[in-house]
N, C-alpha and C positions, 0 to 999 in steps of 0.2 A: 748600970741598971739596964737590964734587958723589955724591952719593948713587943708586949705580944696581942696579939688581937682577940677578941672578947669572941667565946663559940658561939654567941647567938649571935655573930653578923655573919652573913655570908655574901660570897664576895660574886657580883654581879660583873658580869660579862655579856658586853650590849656587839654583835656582827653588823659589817656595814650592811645596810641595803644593799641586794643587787638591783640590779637596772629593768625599769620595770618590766611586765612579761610583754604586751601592749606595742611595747619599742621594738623590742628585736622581731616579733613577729610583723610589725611595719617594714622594719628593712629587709626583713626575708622576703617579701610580697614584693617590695622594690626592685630587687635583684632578678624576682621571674617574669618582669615586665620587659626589662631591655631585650631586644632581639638583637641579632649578629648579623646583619645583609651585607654582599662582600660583589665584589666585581672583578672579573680575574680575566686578561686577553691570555687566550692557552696554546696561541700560537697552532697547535692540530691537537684534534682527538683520534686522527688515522690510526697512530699507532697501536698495532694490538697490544691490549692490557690499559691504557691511556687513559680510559675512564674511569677505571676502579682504583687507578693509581691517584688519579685526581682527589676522586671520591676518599677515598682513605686520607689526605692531605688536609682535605677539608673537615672532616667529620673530630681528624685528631684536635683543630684547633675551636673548636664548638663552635661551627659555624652552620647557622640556618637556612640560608639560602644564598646560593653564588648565581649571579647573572656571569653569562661565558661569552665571548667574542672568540670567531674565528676557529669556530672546530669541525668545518668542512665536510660534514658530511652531507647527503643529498638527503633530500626532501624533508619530511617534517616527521615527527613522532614522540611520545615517549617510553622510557626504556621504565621498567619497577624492578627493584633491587629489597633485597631483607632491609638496607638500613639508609636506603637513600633513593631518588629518580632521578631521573635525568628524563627533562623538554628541549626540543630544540627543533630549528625553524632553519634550515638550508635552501642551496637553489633547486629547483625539481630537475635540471640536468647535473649529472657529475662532474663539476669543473674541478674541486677540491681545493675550492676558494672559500672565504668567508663562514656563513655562518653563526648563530647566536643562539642561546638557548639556557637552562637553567640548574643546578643540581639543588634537589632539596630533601633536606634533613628528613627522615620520618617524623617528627614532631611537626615539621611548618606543612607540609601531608596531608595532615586529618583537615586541615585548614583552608585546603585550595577548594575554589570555587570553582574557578575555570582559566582557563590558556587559550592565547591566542598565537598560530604561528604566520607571523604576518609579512615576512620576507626574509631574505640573508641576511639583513641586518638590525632587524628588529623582530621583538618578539615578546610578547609580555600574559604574563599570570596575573590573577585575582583572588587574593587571600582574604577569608572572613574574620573582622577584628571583633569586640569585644563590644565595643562602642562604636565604631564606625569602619569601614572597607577598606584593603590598601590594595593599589594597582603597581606592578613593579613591572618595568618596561627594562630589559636588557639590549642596549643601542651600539651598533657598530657603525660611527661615522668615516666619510670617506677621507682617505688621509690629504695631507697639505696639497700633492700634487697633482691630486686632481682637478678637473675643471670646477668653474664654478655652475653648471649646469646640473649636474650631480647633486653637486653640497646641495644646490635648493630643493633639489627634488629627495634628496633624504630628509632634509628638514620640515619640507611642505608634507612629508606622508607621516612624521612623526605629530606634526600640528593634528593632522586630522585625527591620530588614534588617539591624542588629549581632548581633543574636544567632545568626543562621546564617554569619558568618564567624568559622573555625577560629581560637582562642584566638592559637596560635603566629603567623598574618600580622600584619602591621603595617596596622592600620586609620588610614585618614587620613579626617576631613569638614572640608570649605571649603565657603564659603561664606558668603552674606549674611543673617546671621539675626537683623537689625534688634533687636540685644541688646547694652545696655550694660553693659559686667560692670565691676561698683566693686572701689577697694581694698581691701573691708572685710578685716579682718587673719584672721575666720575663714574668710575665700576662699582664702587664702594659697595653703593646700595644692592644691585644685584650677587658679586661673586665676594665681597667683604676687602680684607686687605693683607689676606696670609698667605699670597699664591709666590710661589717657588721662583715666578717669571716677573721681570719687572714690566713689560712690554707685552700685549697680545698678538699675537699674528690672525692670519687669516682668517684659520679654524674658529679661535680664538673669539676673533669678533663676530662669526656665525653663532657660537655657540652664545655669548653672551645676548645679540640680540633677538636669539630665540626663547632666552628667559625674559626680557623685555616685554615680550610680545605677548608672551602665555602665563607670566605672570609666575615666576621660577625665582626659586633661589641657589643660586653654585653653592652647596657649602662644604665641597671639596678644597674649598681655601679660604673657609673662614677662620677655622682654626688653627693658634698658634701651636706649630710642630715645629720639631727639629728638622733639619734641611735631610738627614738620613730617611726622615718619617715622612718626606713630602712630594719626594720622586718616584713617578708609578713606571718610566719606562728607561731602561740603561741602554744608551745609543751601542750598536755593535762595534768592538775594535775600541772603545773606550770607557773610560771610567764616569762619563759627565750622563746623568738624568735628567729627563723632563719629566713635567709632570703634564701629562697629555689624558691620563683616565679621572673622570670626573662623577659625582654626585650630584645630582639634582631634586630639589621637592616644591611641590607646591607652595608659595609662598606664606600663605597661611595656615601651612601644617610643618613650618619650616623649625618650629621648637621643640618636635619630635626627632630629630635627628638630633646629639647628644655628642659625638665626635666621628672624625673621619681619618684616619692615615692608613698607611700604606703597612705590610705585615712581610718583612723580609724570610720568616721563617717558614712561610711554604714554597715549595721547588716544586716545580712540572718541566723542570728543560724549556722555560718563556724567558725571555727579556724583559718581562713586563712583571710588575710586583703583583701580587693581591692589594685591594684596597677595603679595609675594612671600615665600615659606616656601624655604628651605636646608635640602632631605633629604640625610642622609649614608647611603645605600645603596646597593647595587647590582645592576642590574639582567641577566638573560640574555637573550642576543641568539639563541642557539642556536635558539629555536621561530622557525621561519616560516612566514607564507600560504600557503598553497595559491594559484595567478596564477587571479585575476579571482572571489576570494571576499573576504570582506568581514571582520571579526571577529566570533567568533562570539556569539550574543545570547543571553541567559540564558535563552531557551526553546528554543535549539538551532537557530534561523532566521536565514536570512541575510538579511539586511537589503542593499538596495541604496538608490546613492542619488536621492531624488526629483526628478523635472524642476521647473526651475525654482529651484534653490537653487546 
């Protein structure tokens, strides 16, 4: 007996739901909130070609904005590029020492409010957020062997350039501040309990008690990484890393920061890694340039940029 189906039925075919429209365009909105701040010791920018070469490194890995230590060049300025700038804050004689300053994406650009170049080892921009202001301070502390005269009087002049940014902005410092920060269990609170170092030294303890002080959270080591993902600097002649480049924010802007490690995939001829920080905030695009002005500099001067770089 053959079994056949009646021509007045017809045979109904129900697709699943896809996923509502609502969602994906939530996550898509998600994803252009996180920004990419990065902290890179580049050992020199002397070299001709040295900053395009950089810039090209950074721009491959989508990265918005790099605070730089140590690219020695003299006095202060910045340079404008088709697809990137570069700030930077050197000694006003030529020693071809130290140095700090920033390169930034065209996108984080339309954003800057203003720059400050405040010595060889510090220097910081002011980018307009969406909701509230971010101050990004790029820091070169003095290494271990130095006196402790020094250490204070870099710490004591970075105190001061935190205390005239408004309580409500989100302060960010990067930077290579040759400081090992330990486990110790009473750190907890300040730098957490994922640091590469089981012990602080010196630096270490400078830098933690100047989050104490100002109200800072390390969270260059709060996060669990892989010990490959945790080392910013490879000692010469050997294979063993510290982690000495650190991340700092305001403590009550400290849920904005989202992860921290280290990025072995960009090369400049440094010892020192990239350290990639994951900000979740967002930025206004609405302020723009004035055509053939510059950002403007925390004494009201337009800075252009110098021949030769």
């Amino acid at each position: 007996m053959r079994l056949t189906t009646s021509p007045c039925e017809k045979l109904t075919v129900t697709k699943p739901h896809n996923k509502p429209q609502n969602v994906m365009n939530t996550r898509r909105r998600q994803r252009t909130t996180d920004l990419t701040f990065s902290t890179w010791n580049v050992q020199t920018m002397l070299q001709p070609g040295k900053m395009v070469e950089m810039a090209d490194e950074v721009l491959k890995l989508g990265i918005d904005l790099v605070a730089q230590q140590k690219i020695r060049w003299q006095g202060n300025g910045e340079i404008n590029k088709k697809n990137f700038t570069v700030i930077y804050s050197g000694p006003e004689n030529r020693t071809g020492q130290d140095g700090t300053g920033f390169i930034i994406s065209r996108k984080i650009k339309e954003s800057i409010l203003e720059w400050e170049p405040v010595n060889d080892r510090l220097c910081r921009i002011r980018i307009r957020g969406k909701f509230r202001n971010l101050t990004i301070i790029s820091a070169y502390a003095p290494t271990e062997d130095k006196g402790e005269e020094e250490k204070v009087e870099f710490y004591s002049k970075l105190e001061r350039i935190c205390s005239r940014i408004p309580k409500y902005e989100v302060l960010i410092i990067m930077g290579d501040f040759n400081a090992k920060v330990g486990r110790e269990e009473c750190r907890h609170k300040e730098s957490g309990k994922h640091s590469l170092h089981e012990h602080s030294d010196e630096n270490g303890s400078f830098l933690v008690q100047f989050a104490i002080r100002n109200n800072f959270y390390i969270k260059s080591t709060t996060f669990p990484h892989k010990t490959i993902h945790m080392g910013t600097w490879k000692i010469p002649g050997s294979t063993e890393v510290n982690q000495i480049d650190h991340v700092l924010i305001t403590a009550r802007h400290a849920s904005c920061i989202i992860d921290v490690r280290n990025s072995r995939g960009a090369n400049c001829d440094s010892d020192h890694y990239l350290v990639k920080a994951k900000v979740r905030e967002r930025i206004s695009r609405g302020w723009k340039h004035r055509a053939g002005c510059g950002i403007r500099k925390w004494n009201s001067e337009l800075v252009t940029s110098p021949e030769g770089k």
